[in-house]
N, C-alpha and C positions, 0 to 999 in steps of 0.2 A: 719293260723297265727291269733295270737287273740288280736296281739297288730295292733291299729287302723295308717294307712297310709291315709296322704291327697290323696285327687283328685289331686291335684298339685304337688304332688310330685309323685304317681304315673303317672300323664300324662307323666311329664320331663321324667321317666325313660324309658319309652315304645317310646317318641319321642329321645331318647340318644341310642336306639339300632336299627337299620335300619331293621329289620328283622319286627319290631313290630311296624313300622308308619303305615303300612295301615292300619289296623284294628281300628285306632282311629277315635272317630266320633265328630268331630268336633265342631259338636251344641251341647255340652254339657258344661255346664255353669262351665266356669274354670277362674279361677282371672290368667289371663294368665303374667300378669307383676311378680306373684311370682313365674312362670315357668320359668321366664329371672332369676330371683335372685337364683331359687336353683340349675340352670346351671351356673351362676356366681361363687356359693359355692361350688360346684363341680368339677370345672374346665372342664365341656362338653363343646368339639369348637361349635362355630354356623358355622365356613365357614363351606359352601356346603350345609347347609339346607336349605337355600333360594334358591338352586339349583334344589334343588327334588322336581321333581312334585307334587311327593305324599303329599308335603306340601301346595298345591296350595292356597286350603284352609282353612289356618290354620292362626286362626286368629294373633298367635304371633308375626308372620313375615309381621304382619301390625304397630307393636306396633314402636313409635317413639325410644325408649330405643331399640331397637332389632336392628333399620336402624341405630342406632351409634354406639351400641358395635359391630354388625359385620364390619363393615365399619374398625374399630378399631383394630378386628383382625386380619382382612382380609390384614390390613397393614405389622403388626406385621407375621404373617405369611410368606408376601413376602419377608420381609426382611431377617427374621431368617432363613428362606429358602436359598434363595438367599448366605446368607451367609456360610450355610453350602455348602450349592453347590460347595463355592471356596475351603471348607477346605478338604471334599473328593475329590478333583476332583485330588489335590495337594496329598492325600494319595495315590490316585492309581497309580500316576505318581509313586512315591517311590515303588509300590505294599504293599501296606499298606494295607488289608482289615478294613472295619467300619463297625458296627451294631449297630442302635438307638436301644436298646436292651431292651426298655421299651415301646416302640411301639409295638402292638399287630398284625398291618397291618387295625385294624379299620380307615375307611376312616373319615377326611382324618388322614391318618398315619402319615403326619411329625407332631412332637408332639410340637404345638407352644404354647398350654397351660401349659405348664410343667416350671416349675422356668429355668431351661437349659434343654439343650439336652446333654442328659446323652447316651453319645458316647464310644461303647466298640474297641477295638486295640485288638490283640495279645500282652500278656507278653512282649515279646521279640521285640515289636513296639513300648514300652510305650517312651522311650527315643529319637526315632527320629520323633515319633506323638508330642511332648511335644517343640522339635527344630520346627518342620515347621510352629505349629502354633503361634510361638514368631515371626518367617520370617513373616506370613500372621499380625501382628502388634496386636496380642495379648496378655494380661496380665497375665501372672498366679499369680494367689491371695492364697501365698505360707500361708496364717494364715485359709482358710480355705482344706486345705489339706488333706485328708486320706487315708489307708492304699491302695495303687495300685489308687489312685483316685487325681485327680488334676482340680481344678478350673481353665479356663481359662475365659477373659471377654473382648472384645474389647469396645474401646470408642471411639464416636463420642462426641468431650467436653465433658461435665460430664455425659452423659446419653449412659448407656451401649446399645452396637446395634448386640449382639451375645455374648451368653456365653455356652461354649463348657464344660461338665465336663467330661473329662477322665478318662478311665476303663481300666485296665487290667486284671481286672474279676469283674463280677456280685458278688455285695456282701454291705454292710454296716457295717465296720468296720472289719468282717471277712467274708469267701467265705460263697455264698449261693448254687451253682449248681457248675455240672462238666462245665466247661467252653468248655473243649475238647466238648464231644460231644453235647455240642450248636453251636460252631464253624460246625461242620461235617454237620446240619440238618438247617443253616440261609437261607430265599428266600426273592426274592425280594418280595417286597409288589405290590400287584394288582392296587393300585390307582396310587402308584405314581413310578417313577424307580429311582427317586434319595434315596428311602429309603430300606435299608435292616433290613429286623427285623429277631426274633427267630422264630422257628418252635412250632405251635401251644401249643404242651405240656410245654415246657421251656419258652413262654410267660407268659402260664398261672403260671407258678413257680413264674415267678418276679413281675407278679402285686401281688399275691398274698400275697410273703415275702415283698417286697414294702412299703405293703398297711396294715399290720400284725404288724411288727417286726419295720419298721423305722418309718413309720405314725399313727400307733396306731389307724387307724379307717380306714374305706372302703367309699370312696367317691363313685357318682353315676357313674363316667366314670371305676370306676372301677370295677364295677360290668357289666355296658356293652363291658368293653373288656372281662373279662371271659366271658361273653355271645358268644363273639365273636371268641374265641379261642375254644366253646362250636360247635360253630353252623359248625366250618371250619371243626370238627371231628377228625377223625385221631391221636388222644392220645392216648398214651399207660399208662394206667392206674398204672401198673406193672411197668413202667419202672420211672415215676416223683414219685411215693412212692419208689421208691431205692433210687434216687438222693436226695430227702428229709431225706431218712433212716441216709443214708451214710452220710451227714451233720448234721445230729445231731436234725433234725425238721421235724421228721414222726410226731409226737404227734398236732404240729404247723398245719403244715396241714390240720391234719386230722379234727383239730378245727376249720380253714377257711373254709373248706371244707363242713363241718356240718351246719355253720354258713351261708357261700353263698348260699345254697339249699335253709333255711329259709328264707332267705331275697329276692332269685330270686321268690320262691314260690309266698310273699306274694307281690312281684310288679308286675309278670307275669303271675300268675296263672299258672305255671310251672317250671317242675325240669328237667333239659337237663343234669346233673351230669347219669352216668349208673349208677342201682338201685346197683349192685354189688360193682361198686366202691365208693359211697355213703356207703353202708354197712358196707363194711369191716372200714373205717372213722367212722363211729358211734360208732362199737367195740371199736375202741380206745381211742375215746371220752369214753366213759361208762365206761370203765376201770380205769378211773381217777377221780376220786371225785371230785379233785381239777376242772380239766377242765371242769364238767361237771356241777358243780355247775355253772362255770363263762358261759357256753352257756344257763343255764336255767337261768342266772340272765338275759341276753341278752334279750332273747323271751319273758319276760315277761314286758318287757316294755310298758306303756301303748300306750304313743305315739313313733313312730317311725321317728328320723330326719336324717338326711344325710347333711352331711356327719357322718356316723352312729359310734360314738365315742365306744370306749373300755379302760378298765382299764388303765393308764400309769404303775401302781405297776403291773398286770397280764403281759403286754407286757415285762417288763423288766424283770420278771423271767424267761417267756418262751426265754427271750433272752439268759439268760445266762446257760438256760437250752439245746439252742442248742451248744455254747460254748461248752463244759463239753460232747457233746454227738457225738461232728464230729470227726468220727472213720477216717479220711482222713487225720489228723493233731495229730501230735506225741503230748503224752500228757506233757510234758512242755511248748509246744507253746500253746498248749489249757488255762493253767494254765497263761501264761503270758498274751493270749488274755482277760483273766477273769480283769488282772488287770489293764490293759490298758483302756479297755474300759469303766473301771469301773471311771479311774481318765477321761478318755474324758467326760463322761456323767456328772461328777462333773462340769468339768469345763464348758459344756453347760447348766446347770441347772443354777448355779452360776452365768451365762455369765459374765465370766469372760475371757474379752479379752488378757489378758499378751501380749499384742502389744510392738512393738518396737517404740519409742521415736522418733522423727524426725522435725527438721526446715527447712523451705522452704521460699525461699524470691523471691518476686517479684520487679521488679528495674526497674527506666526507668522514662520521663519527660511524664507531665501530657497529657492525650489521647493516649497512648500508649497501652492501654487497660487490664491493670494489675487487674482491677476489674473483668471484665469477664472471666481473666483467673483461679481467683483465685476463683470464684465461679463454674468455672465447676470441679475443682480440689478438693474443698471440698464437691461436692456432689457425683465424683468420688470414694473419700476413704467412704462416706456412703454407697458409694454402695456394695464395697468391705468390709464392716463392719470391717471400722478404722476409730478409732473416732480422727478428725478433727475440729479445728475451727481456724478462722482469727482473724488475731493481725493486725492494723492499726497505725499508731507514722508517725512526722515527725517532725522534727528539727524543734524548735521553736515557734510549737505551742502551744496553751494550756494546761495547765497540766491536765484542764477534756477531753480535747477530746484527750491528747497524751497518748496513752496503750489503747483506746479504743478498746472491743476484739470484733469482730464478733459472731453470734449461729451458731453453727455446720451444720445449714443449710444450709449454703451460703451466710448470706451478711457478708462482709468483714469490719466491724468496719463504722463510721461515712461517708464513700464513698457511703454507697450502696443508692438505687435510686438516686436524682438529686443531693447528696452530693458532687457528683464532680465537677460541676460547680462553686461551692460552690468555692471549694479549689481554683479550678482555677483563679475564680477572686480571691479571697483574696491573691493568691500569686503574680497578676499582678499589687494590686493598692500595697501590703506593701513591693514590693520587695525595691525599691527605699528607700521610709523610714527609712528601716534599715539599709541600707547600711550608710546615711546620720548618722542615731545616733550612728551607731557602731565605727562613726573616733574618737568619744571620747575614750583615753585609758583604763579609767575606767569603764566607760558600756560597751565595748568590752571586758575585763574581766570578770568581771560579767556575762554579759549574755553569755558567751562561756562559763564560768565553771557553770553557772545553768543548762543549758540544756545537758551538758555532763552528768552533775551526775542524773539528771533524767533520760536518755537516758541508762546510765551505768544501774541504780538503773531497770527500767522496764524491760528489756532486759533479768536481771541476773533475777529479780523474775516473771515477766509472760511470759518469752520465755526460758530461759535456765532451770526453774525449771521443768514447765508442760511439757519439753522434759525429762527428770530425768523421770518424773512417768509414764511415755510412751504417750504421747499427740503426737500429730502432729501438730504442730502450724505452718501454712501458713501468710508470713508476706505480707503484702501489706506496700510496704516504707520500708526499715529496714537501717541498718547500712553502705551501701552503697549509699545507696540515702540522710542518713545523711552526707556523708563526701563532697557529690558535693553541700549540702544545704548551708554548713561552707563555702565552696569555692567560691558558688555564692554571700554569705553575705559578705565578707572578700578579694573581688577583689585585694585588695591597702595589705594585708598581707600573702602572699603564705605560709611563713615560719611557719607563727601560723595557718594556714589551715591544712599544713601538719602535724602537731604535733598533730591537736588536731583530726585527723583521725589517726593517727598510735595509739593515745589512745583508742578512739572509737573500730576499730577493735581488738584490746591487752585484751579490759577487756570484751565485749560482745562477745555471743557465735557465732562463727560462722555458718552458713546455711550448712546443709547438701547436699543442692543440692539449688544454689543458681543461677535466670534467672533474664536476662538484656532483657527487650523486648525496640528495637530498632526500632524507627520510624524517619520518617523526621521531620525537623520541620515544617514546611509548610502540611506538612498533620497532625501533633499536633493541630496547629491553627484552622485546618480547620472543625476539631471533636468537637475541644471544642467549638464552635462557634454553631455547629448544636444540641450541646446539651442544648445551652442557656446561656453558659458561657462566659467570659472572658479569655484569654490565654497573658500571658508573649510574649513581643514582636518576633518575628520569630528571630533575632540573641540573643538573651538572650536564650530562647529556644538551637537554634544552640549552646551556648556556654556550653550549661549546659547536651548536648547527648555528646559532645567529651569529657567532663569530666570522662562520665559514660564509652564512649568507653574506656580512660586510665587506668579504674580500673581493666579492662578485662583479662590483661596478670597477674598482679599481684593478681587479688582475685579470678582466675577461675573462674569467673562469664561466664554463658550459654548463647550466644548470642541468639534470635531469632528476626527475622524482623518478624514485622505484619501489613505493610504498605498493604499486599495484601493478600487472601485465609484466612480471620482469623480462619473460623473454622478449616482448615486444620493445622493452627497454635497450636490450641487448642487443637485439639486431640491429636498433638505429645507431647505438650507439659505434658499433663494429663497422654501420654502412660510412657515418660520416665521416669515422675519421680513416678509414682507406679514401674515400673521396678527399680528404684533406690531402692527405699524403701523396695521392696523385697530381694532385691538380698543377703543380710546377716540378713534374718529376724531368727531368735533365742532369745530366753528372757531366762531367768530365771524363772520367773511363770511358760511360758511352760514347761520348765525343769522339775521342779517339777511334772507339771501334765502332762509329757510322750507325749508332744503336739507338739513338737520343728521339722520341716521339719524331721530332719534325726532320730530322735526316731518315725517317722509314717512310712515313707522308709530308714529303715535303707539299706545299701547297699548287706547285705545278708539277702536274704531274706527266712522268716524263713517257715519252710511248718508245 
């Protein structure tokens, strides 16, 4: 190799394959903190290295950054572990077989560095793997969907704690391998027995196509799993150039294949590929001008970084070059996969989300905890990459802070930090006040028809519009919590309470999914108190939650009590209404770009 590789980035890679830690010698002067960063950029776990002795010595596993990030993973590991644990343990009940099918069996094998665990099913299991883990309180994130593949994501409040992606065959976008005979040759893995991966040669298949075709560059774990699928032996050389043939990506290959050699050459001073089957990969390479220019542009690189980048225009020919070339799929399906894939890539280049539109209101007297829920709820739809923000209003306040809108990040309009005390007091010294000035006839009209038509006016234009253009707008306060605001100002007139709520609801949109969080009063008092604030007397309060209970039968409003378990509150609260908001997810933009749930599974499926 005559392009130059750091000491540090050849260390990481010799300490990322277990086969190659001993031979390093320790006392040799290495900026060991960019050995943490190019495992960070790599995505190589550290759990278990601090485990091997071989590492005794080794100064990294002294480094302060090294005792947090593993500590960090080592979390995240037990969890996402943990959690799959419950979702197979539930397939086998069924007889469901599973295969993390992107796990090579390198220890350790459960893949917690990986965005999810990309979990394979049988075909014909995809439909009742897809029911149980909705039973186990999972999400399926129906806008990132595709072809046999389904995002699932559990939440703990706003912060995802397991996310599953479903397989009914190894592929991106279209098949990559025979699935049948991966099925017939899966074994458990040696480290651990909760994990079943592929059988060496159809590992190496999917990091390869993975790491080629969907990722466009070869990170360092990827190169130590072929290592690893290298050192286990046993490939039949002959037999993943047919599975490659027969898909339409001999040529693909044959170009990873060239290219891994030179890359393992120049981190390990050696080539584990047999010289034979490396060979006949060269022919093929060679035969191609095209390919063979893009490997000699590769090797000529001066410096060498990792994750080791390739063309996005080269990757996407060879994509649609194996399109057009998988003799296993009739050719009109070929021809329709060209143009499918062609409007998906648009619309991920574009990111263009054609989301569906949605209001969400949260309701209920002050310390009821509507702030909290409504920030795990908007960091929830980030994470599900739907874009989200908070809307704020309340009856009677100010016209600059009433439509005040939250950022998509989570705070909720003028509530967020000590904002609520805020409120609180102000609503316990001016509640009296207005009551007082509103027995005059005339300022009782007035001020009821200003704050309607504000309330009408913001409502239709920063909540009912930005649902029009597909937003998700999460209300904290909204139109329910106006009509019991009219009824606490307006004690001495019920009949113009009523009227000026059956307006209220008539001309603003209503919430598509609209929550009552119901607390006592006496634990109200007692929140706002410890937050610093001032609270509306405990029967003022008490009058102003059985307001809200009355509106329950008539406006469908979602009861939840949060006087106890809030976070268990919160999770459900976050599960159901993503599960709302999926459940007729379809737009028009998708339409257009062939994106829509049932034009990615359509219901025959096409081979």
């Amino acid at each position: 190799m005559r392009s130059t590789l750091s000491r540090e980035l050849v260390t990481a890679a010799r300490l990322a394959d277990p086969v190659t830690r001993r031979p390093i010698d320790f006392r040799e002067e290495v900026d060991w903190n960019a050995v943490l960063d190019i495992f960070a950029a790599n995505k190589v776990p550290l759990v278990g290295l601090a485990d091997d002795p071989v590492l005794a010595a080794c100064p990294m596993l002294q480094l302060a950054g090294f005792q947090t990030a593993v500590n960090a993973q080592t979390e995240t590991w037990r969890r996402f572990r943990h959690e799959y644990g419950l979702v197979r343990d539930r397939f086998k009940q069924l007889g469901i077989e599973s295969v993390l099918f992107k796990s090579v069996g390198l220890a350790p094998s459960f893949p917690y560095t990986s965005d999810n665990m990309d979990t394979l099913v049988r075909r014909e299991n995809i439909q009742t793997a897809r029911e149980i883990l909705g039973e186990l309180g999972y999400v399926e994130l129906r806008n990132i969907e595709e072809p046999l593949k389904f995002l699932f994501r559990k939440f703990a409040g706003g912060e995802s704690v397991s996310a599953i992606h479903l397989h009914g065959t190894v592929g991106w976008g279209v098949p990559f391998l025979d699935d049948d005979a991966l099925w017939s040759r899966v074994r458990a893995s040696e480290d651990d027995p909760l994990v079943v991966v592929p059988a060496p040669g159809d590992a190496l298949l999917v990091t390869v196509a993975h790491a080629f075709y969907e990722n466009k560059s070869f990170k360092l774990q990827d190169i130590a799993r072929i290592r690893h699928c290298l050192h286990k032996g046993n490939i039949d050389y002959s037999d993943i150039e047919r599975i490659a043939r027969e898909r339409g990506w001999e040529d693909g290959l044959a170009f990873c294949l060239t290219l891994y050699a030179w890359l393992e050459d120049g981190l390990y001073g050696e080539q584990l590929i047999p010289g034979d089957a490396l060979e006949r990969a060269g022919r093929i390479v060679a035969s191609n001008a095209w390919l063979s220019r893009h490997l000699e542009n590769a090797s000529k690189r001066d410096v060498v970084h990792f994750p080791f980048r390739l063309s996005f225009l080269f990757g996407k020919t060879m994509y649609y070059r194996k399109i057009l070339g998988d003799s296993r799929r009739r050719f009109g399906t070929r021809m329709r996969d060209v143009v499918r894939t062609l409007a998906w890539g648009i619309k991920l280049k574009l990111r263009i989300r054609g989301q569906r539109g949605m209001i969400v209101s949260f309701s209920g007297i002050d310390g009821s905890g509507k702030t909290v829920h409504i920030r795990s709820l908007i960091d929830a739809f980030a994470i599900a990459e739907v874009r989200a923000s908070g809307y704020w209003s309340r009856f009677g306040s100010s016209a600059r802070e009433n439509g005040s809108g939250g950022p998509r990040t989570g705070s909720a309009g003028p509530r967020a930090g000590n904002a609520a005390s805020t409120e609180a007091s102000d609503t316990a010294a001016s509640l009296e006040r207005r009551r007082r000035r509103l027995r005059n006839p005339a300022i009782r009209f007035c001020w009821l028809a200003f704050n309607l038509a504000v309330l009408v006016h913001r409502y239709n234009w920063r909540v009912r519009l930005k649902r029009m253009l597909g937003g998700v707008v999460i209300c904290d306060r909204y139109i329910y919590d106006a009509v019991v605001e009219i009824g606490a100002s307006l004690p001495d007139d019920p009949k113009l309470s009523r009227l000026a709520g059956r307006l209220l609801t008539g001309l603003c949109p209503r919430p598509d999914v609209a929550w009552l969080l119901d607390v006592p009063a006496d634990v109200s008092v007692r929140r706002q108190a410890d937050e610093g604030g001032s609270a509306a007397s405990s029967g003022e309060l008490a009058r102003q939650r059985s307001a809200y209970l009355a509106l329950v039968g008539t406006h469908g409003l979602n009861v939840v009590t949060t006087q106890s378990r809030p976070e268990e509150t919160t999770s459900a609260v976050v599960r159901d209404t993503l599960r709302a908001y999926y459940r007729n997810y379809g737009t028009w933009v998708n339409a257009l770009l062939l994106s829509n749930p049932g034009q990615m599974n359509p219901k025959k499926e096409e081979r």
